[in-house]
N, C-alpha and C positions, 0 to 999 in steps of 0.2 A: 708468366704463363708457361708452361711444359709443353715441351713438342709434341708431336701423335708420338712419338716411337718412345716417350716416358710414359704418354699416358694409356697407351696402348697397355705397357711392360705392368702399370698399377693396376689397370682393368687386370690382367688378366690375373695377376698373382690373387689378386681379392677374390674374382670369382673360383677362381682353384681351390683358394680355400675353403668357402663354403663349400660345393662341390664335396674335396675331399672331406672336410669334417663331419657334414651332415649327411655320406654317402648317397648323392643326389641321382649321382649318373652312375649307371654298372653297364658290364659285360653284356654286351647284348640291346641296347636299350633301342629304343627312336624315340629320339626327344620329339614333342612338335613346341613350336614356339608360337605363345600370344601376342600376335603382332596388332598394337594399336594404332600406328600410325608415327607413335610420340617415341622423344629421343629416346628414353630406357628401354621400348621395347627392341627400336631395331640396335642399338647397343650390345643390349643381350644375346641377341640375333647374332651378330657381327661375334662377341666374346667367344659365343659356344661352335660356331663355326671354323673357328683359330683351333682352337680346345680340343677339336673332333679331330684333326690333324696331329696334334701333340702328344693326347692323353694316353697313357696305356688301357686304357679302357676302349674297347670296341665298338662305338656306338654311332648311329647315323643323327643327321638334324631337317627337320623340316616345317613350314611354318603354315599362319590360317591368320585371319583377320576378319570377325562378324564384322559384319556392314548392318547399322541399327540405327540408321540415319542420322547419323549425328557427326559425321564428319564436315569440315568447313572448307577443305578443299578437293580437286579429283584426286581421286586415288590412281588413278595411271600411272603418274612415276615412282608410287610402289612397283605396280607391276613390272617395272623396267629394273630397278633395284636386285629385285628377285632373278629376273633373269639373270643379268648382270653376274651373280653368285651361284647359278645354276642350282638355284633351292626351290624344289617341290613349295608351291605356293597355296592354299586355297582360299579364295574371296568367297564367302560364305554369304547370302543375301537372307538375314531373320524376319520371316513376314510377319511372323507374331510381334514383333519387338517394331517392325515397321509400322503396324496397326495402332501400335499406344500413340504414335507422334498423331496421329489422324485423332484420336479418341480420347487424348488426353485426361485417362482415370486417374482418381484417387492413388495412393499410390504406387504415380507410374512408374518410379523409380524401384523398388520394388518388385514389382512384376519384368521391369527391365532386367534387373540382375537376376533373375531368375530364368527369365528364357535367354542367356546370354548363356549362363552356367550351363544349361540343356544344348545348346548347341555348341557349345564347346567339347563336352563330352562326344558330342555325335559326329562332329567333325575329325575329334581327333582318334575314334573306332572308326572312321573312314579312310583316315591316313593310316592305319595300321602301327599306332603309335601308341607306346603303352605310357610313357613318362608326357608330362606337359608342362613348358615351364612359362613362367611368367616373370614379369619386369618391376619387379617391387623392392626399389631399393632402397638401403638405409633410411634414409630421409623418411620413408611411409613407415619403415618399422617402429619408430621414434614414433613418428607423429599418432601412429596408431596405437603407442598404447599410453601415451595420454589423452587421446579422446575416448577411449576404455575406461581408462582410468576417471577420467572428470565428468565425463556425461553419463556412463552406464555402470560404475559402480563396481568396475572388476579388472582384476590387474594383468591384462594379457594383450596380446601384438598382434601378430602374424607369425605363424608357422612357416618352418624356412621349408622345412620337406610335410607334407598329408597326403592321406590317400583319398580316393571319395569312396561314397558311403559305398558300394558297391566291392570298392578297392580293386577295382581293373584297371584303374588308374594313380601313379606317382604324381602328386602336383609339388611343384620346387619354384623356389625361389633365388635362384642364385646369386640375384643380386643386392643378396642382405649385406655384404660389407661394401656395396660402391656408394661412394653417395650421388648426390646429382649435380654436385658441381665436375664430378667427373664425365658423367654423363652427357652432361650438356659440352661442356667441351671438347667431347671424344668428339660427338653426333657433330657440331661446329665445322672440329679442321675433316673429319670425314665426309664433311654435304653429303650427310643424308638427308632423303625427299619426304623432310616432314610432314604431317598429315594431321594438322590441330583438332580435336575432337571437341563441341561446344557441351558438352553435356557438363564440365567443370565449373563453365560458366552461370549455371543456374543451380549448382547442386555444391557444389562446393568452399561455402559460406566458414564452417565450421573447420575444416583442414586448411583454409586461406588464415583463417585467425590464428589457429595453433603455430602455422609456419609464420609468421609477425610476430610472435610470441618469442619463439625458439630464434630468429635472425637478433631480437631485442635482448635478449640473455645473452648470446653471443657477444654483444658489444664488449661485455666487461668477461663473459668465461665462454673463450673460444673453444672450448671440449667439451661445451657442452653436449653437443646431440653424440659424439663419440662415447661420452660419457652413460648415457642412454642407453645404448645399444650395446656396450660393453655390457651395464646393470641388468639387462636381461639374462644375460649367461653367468651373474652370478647373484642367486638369490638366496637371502637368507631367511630360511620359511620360521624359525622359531621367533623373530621377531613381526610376524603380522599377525592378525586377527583372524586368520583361519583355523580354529579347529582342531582342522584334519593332520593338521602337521607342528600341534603342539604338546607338549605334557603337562596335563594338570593336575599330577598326584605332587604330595608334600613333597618327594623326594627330588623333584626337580631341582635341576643348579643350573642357574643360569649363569652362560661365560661372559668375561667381560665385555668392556665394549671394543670392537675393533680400531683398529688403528686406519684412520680414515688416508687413503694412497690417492695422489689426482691421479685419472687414468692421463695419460697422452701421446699424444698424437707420435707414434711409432717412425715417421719420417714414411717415404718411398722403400 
């Protein structure tokens, strides 16, 4: 197992990277961070507060957490955490999103992610926050575009950097190269004051199976989910059945077949 100050040194280069390559954070920004409770978000929290110190970039960090009833334990020693780091905090309490656990509609998931999305936004035009970042790392980018792939018919992930429809907002992902085993052992030797959220537990049938999936492939091809996640940033569109990104006059020539390379695992 790696100390904090290796795995600290991994967190941060990963995150940097995204960061720098998908120009996530600029000159100017205020990030606000989607604090759920669970180890990647305050991880993430932890990463970009290091970052905000370091970066030549000029930008502030500040964080929010909807309360949508669905956490399992108090959140008070969030709020000590926060102190703790002298970071703008806001517990947000979603009455609408309260109402569905009382009402239990059709789908109330659904309606949940959507008033979760509305006061995220409104929260973070509250903080005076143009960037919002959130905690979705490797593992979900993987996981998300094979259940894309296998249940809805379309070959895409997670966007590392989008704006909303409005675009007064950056939303970023920074933590598309960590995965969750780093994660969790950052969160680990740091005791931080986890905060389990149950809403996984009744909704999350379909992401539990893909990750049984992906641990059982791993037995025999340990690169695999790296392998994944690499295969997003390199597609090659004249080999699928789209269309819009092929030639279909006689004169096409198609090249051979590439020389198939394992991607792996870079070390620290």
């Amino acid at each position: 197992m790696k100390n904090l100050e290796q795995l600290e040194r991994a967190l941060l280069r990963r995150v940097g990277e995204a960061v720098g390559k998908f120009r996530m954070i600029r000159d100017g920004d205020r990030v606000a961070v989607a604090v759920s409770g669970g180890k990647d978000s305050l991880t993430l929290l932890e990463a970009l507060l290091l970052l905000e110190k370091r970066s030549p970039a000029r930008f502030t960090v500040c964080a929010f957490t909807v309360e949508q009833g669905k956490f399992l334990r108090p959140i008070a020693p969030l709020g000590d955490f926060m102190k703790a780091r002298v970071v703008s905090w806001t517990y947000f309490h979603d009455k609408p999103s309260l109402r569905l656990l009382e009402e239990q509609p059709d789908h109330g998931c659904d309606l949940c992610s959507r008033y979760r999305r509305r006061a995220v936004y409104e929260i973070a035009r509250g903080l005076g926050a143009n960037v919002i970042a959130f905690g979705h790392t490797a593992d979900d980018f993987c996981e998300a575009l094979l259940r894309n792939t296998l249940f809805t018919g379309r070959i895409s992930a997670l966007p590392p950097v989008a704006y909303s429809r409005a675009r007064d907002f950056r939303l970023i992902r920074p933590l598309v190269y960590v995965s969750e085993e780093i994660t969790t052992a950052y969160a680990a030797q740091k005791q931080f004051p986890l905060v389990p959220c149950g809403c996984g537990e009744r909704t999350g049938t379909v992401r539990r199976r893909l990750r049984e999936f992906l641990v059982e492939l791993e037995k025999e091809q340990p690169h695999v989910r790296q392998n994944i996640l690499s295969a997003m940033g390199n597609i090659d569109t004249r080999r699928l059945l789209d269309t819009r990104f092929l030639s279909l006059d006689a004169e096409t020539t198609e090249a051979g077949e590439p020389d198939l390379i394992p991607i792996l695992s870079g070390g620290e």
